[in-house]
VOZA-309136 format. One line per field, with one value per residue (C-alpha): x, y, z; residue number from 1. Coordinates in Angstrom, 1 decimal, padded with zeros to 4 digits. Layout:
<recs>
east <- c(X	...)
north <- c(Y	...)
up <- c(Z	...)
resi <- c(NUM	...)
</recs>
This chain:
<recs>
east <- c(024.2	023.0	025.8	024.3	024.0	020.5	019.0	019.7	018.7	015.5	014.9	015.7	013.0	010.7	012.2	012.6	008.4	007.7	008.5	005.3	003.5	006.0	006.0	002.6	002.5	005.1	003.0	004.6	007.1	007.0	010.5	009.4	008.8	005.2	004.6	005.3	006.1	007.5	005.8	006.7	004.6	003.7	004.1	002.9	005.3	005.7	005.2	007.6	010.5	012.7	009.9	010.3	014.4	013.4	011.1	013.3	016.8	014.5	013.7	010.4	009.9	007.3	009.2	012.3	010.2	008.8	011.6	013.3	010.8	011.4	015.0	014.1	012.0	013.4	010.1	011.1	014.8	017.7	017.2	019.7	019.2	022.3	020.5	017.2	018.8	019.9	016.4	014.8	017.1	016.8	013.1	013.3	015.2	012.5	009.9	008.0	007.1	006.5	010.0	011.4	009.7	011.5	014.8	014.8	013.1	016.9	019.5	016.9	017.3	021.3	019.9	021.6	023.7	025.2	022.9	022.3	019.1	020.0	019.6	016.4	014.6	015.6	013.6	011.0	010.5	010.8	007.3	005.9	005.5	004.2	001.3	002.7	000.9	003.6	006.1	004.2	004.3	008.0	008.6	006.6	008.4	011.8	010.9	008.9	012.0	015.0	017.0	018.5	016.8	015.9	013.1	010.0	007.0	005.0	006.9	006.0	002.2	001.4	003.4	001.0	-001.9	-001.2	-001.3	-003.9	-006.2	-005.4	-006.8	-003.1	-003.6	-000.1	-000.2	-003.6	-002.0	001.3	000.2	-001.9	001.5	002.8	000.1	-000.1	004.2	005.2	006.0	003.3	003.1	001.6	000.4	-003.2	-004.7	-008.2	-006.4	-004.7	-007.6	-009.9	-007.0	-006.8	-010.1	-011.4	-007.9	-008.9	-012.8	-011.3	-009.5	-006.3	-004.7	-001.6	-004.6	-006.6	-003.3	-002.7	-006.3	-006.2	-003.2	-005.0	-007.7	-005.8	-003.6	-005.6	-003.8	-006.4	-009.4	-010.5	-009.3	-011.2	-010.0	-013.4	-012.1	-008.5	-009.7	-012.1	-009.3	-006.6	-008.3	-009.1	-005.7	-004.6	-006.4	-004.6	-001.9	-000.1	002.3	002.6	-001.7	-001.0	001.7	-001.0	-003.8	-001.6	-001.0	-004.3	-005.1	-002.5	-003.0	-007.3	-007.8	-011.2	-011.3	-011.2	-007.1	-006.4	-002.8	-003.1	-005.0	-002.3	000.3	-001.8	-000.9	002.4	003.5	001.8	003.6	007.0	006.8	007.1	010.0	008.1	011.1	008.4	006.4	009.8	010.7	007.4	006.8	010.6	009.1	006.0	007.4	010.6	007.5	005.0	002.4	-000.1	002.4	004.0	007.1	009.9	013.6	014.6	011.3	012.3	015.8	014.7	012.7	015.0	017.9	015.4	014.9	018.7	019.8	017.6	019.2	016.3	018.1	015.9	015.6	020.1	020.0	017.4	019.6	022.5	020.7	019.8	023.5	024.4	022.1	022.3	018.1	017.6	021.1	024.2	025.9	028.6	029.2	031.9	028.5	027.0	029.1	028.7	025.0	025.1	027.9	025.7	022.4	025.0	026.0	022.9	022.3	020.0	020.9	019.8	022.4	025.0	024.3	025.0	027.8	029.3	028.7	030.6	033.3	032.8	033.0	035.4	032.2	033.9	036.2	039.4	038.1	038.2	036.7	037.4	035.4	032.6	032.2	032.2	029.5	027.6	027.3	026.4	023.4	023.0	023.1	020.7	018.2	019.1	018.7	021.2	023.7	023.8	023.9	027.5)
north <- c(150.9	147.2	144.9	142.2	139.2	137.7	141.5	141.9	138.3	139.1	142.4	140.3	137.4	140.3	142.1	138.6	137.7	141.1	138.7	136.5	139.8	140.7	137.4	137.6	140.6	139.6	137.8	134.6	135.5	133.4	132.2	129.5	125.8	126.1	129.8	128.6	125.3	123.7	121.0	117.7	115.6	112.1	109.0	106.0	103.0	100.9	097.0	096.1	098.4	096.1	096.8	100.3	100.3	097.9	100.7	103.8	102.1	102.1	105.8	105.6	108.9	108.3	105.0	107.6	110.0	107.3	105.7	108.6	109.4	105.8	106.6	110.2	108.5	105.1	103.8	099.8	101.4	102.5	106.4	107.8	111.8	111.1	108.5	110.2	113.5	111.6	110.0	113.4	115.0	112.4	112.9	116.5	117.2	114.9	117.6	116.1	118.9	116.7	115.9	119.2	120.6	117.9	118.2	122.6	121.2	119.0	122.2	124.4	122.4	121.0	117.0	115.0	118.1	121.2	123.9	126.1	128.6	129.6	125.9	125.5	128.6	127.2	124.0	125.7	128.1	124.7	123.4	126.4	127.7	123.9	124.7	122.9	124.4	122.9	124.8	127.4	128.2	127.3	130.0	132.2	131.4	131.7	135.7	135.7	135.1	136.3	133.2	133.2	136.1	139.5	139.9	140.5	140.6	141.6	138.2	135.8	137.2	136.3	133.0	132.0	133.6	131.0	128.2	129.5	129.6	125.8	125.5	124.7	125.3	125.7	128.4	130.1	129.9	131.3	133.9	134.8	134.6	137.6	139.7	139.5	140.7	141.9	145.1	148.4	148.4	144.7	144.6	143.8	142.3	141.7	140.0	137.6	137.2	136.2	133.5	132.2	132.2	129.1	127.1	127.7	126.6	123.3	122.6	124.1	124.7	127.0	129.1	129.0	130.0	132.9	134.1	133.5	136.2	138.7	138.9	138.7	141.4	143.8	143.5	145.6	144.6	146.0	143.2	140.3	138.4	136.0	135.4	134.8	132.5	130.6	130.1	129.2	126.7	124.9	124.9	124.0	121.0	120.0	119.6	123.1	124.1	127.7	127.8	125.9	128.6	131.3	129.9	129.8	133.3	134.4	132.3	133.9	137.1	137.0	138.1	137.0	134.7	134.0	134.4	130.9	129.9	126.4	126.3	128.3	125.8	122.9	124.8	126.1	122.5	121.1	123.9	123.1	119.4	120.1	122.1	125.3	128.1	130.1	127.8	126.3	130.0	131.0	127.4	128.2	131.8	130.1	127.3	129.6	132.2	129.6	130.3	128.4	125.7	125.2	127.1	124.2	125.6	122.3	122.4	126.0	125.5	122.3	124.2	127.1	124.9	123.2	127.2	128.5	125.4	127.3	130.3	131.8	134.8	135.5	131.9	132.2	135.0	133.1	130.2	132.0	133.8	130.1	128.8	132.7	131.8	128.6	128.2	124.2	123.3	123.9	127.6	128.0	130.9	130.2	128.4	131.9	133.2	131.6	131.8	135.1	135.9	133.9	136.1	139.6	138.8	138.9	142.4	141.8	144.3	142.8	139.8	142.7	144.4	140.8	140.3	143.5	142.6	139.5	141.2	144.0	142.0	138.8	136.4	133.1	135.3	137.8	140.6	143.5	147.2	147.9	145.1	145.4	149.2	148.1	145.9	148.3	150.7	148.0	147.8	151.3	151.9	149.1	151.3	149.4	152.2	149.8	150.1	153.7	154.2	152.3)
up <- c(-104.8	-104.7	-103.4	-102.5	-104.4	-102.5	-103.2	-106.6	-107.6	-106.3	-108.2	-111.6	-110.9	-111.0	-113.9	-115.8	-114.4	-116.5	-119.2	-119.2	-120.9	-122.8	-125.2	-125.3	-127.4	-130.1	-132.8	-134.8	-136.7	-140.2	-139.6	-137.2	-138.7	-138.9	-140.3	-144.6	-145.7	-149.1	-150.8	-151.3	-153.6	-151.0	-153.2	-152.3	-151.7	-154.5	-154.1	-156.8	-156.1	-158.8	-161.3	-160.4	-160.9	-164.0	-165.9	-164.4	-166.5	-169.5	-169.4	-168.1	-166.7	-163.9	-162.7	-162.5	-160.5	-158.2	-157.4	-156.7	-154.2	-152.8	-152.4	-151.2	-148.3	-147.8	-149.1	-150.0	-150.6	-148.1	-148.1	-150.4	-151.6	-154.0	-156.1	-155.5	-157.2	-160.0	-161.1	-160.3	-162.9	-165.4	-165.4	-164.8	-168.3	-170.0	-168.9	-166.2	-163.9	-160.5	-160.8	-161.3	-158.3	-156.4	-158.0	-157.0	-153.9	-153.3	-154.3	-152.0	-149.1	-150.1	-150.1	-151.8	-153.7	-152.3	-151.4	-154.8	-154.3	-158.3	-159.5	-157.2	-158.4	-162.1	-161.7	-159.5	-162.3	-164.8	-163.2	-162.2	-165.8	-166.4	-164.0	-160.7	-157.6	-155.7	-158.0	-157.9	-154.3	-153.6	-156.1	-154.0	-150.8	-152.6	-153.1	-150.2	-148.3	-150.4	-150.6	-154.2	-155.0	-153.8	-151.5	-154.2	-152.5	-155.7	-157.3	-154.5	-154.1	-158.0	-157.6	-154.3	-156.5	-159.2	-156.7	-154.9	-157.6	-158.1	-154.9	-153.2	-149.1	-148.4	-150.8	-149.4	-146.2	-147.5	-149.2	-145.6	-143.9	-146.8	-146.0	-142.7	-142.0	-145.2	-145.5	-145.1	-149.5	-149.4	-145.4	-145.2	-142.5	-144.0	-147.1	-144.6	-142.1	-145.8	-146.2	-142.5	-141.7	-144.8	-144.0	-139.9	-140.5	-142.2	-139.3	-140.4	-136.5	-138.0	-138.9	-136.2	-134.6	-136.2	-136.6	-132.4	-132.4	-134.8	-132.3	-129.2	-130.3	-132.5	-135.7	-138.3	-136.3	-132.8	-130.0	-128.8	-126.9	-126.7	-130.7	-129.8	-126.6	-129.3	-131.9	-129.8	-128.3	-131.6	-132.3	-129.0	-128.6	-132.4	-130.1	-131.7	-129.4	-130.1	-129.4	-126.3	-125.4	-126.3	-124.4	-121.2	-121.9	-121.9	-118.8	-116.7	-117.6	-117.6	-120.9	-122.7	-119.5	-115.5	-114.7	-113.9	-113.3	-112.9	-116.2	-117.6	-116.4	-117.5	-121.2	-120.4	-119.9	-123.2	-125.2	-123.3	-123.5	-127.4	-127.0	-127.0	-125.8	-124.3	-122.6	-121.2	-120.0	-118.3	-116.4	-114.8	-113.7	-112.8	-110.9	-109.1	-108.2	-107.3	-109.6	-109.4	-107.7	-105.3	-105.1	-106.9	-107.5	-108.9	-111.9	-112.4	-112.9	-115.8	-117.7	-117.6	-118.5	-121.4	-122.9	-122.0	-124.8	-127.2	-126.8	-125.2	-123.4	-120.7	-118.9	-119.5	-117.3	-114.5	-115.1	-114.3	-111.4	-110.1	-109.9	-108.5	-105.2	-105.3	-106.2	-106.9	-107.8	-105.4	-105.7	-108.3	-109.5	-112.6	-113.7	-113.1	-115.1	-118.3	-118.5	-117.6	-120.4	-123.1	-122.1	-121.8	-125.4	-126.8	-125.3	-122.4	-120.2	-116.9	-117.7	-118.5	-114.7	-113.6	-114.9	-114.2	-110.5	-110.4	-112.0	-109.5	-106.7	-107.5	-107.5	-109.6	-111.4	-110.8	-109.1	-112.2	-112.1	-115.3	-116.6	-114.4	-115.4	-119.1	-118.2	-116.1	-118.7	-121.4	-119.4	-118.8	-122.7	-123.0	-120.8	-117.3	-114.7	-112.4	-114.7	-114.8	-110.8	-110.8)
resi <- c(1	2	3	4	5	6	7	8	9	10	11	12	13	14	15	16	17	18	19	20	21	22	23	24	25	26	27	28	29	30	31	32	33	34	35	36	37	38	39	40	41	42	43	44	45	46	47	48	49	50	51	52	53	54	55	56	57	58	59	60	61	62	63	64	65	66	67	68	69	70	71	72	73	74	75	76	77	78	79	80	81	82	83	84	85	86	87	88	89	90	91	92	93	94	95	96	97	98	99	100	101	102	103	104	105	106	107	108	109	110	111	112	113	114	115	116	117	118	119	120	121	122	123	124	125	126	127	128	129	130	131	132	133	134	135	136	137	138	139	140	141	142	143	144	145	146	147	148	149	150	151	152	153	154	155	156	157	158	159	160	161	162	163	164	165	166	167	168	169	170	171	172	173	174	175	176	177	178	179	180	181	182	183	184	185	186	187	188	189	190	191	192	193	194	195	196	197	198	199	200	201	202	203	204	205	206	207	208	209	210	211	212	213	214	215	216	217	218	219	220	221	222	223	224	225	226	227	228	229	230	231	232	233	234	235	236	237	238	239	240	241	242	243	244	245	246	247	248	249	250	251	252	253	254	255	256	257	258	259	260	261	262	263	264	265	266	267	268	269	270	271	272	273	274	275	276	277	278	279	280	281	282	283	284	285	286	287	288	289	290	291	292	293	294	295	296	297	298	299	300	301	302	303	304	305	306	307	308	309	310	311	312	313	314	315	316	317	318	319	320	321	322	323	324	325	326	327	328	329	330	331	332	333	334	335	336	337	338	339	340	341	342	343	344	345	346	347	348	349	350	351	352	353	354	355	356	357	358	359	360	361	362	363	364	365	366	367	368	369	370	371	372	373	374	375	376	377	378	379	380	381	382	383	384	385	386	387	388	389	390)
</recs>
């Protein structure tokens, strides 16, 4: 039975290290930012704005969709969704299909009106049928994702066909993203490497990105990680953080190239500085292990801090391990507590053991063996061999 609280801290850095691998073999899931994007059309400012409002109040259509783009942006106007919805609509009923991408785009994203998925897939539909690549591939993300509708995989790939055909890159890339985590009936990871690999060759670094992760991992194709190495890099140096991430990844672990940890850390820290979870998580192992570094409590318990705020559970639980021992910030356990509690809730059992103990032994709260067994066999359940030896 582990009691003390310096030898068990130290069995979880090792257990939370294990971690650096473990991200590295969970591919991009497509509901981060960068995975599918909508389309809004870019206008350019107008230099007459009161020409603009002048036409618009006259019912001239394209002055109603332009300035409702100015209002949209603040272009030459004080940003204002309200009065941007109401020029999209008055041009939307009139037929004009640019506006009535914009107008589904406002009840799909609540600006301006309340959020209404039903009204946005009616205008999407509006311009779609109209020939709007736009349109055309907010449709397709609308059943690519379920929101409004249900999930229809078959739907959204012949709405991203339709815009694909227009040539419509968002689309080509979207429809890349379906294929590539759908479900086994539409899975096809030659369909989506044919889609990455034109949009990556153009410069494209989402692409290049998830081409790099195809090869790294093996996904339909044998690995290589020389071809993962290569893509990421391209990407990387596009400044895309979740490329830099990978690339650190495949420098610390040697794979398609000499292990490196400084090099790694050089990425890690790219990736993190743009608010990259992972990259924050892995430069707190890197810097608490010394890693390529020197050994700095204080970095480690930032850039844990900096991932913990994102919810990332594993870098709650170091935090929480940090203010346990008193690692780079003085010893407080009640601060213990809670980061261990946030991490526990989410089901990581190591955070469960940990908690358990300081109810187990009165460590910043009322000593409570009831509590601490429930949280011991959390963890156990959660396949924690700890756990299960209390």
């Amino acid at each position: 039975m582990i009691s003390s609280k310096t030898k068990l801290a130290v069995t979880l850095v090792c257990l939370s290290l294990s971690s650096i691998l473990i991200t590295s073999c969970q591919k991009t899931q497509n509901n981060d930012h960068h995975e599918v994007s909508h389309v809004q059309p870019i206008m350019e400012e107008s230099d007459d704005i009161a020409e603009l409002q002048r036409l618009a109040e006259q019912g001239d259509t394209i002055a109603q969709f332009d300035l409702g783009v100015s209002y949209e942006n603040g272009l030459g106007v004080p940003q204002d969704y309200v009065k941007a919805v109401e020029l999209y609509k008055k041009a939307a009923i009139k037929g004009d299909a640019d506006a009535q991408n914009n107008l589904g785009r406002m009840y799909d994203y609540g600006y301006g009106v309340d959020q209404d998925y039903s009204k946005a897939i009616q205008w999407y539909r509006k311009a779609a049928e109209q020939g709007s690549s736009d349109a055309q591939n907010n449709l397709g993300l609308i059943y690519f994702s379920g929101q409004g509708v249900n999930q229809d995989y078959d739907q959204a790939i012949e709405w991203f066909e339709k815009a694909s055909e227009q040539g419509n890159m968002e689309s080509q890339y979207n429809l890349g993203v379906l294929y590539r985590d759908s479900d086994e009936s539409h899975q096809s990871y030659s369909k989506a490497i044919e889609l990455f690999k034109p949009l990556a060759e153009q410069g494209r670094s989402e692409a290049q990105n998830n081409l790099g992760e195809i090869y790294h991992h093996g996904y339909g194709v044998n690995q290589d990680p020389v071809k993962a190495i290569r893509w990421y890099q391209k990407a990387a140096e596009q400044n895309n953080a979740e490329a830099q991430y990978n690339l650190g990844i495949m420098y610390i672990t040697g794979q398609g190239v000499e292990l490196d940890e400084k090099e790694a850390v050089k990425w890690f820290e790219k990736a993190a500085e743009q608010g990259s979870k992972d990259g924050q998580y892995n430069l707190g192992v890197i810097y608490e292990k010394g890693l390529g570094v020197d050994k700095d409590y204080a970095k480690a318990v930032q850039w844990y801090r900096k991932a913990a705020a994102q919810g990332f559970v594993n870098a709650q639980n170091n935090l929480g391990k940090m203010y346990d021992n008193g690692n780079g910030v003085r010893e407080n356990d009640s601060v213990a507590i809670e980061w261990y509690r946030k991490a526990a809730s989410q089901g990581l059992p190591e955070a469960q053991y940990n908690l358990g103990r300081m109810y187990d032994y009165g460590y910043g709260v009322n000593q409570d063996k009831s509590i601490a067994k429930d949280w011991y066999n959390k963890a156990c359940n959660n396949g924690l061999q700890e756990g299960c030896n209390q």
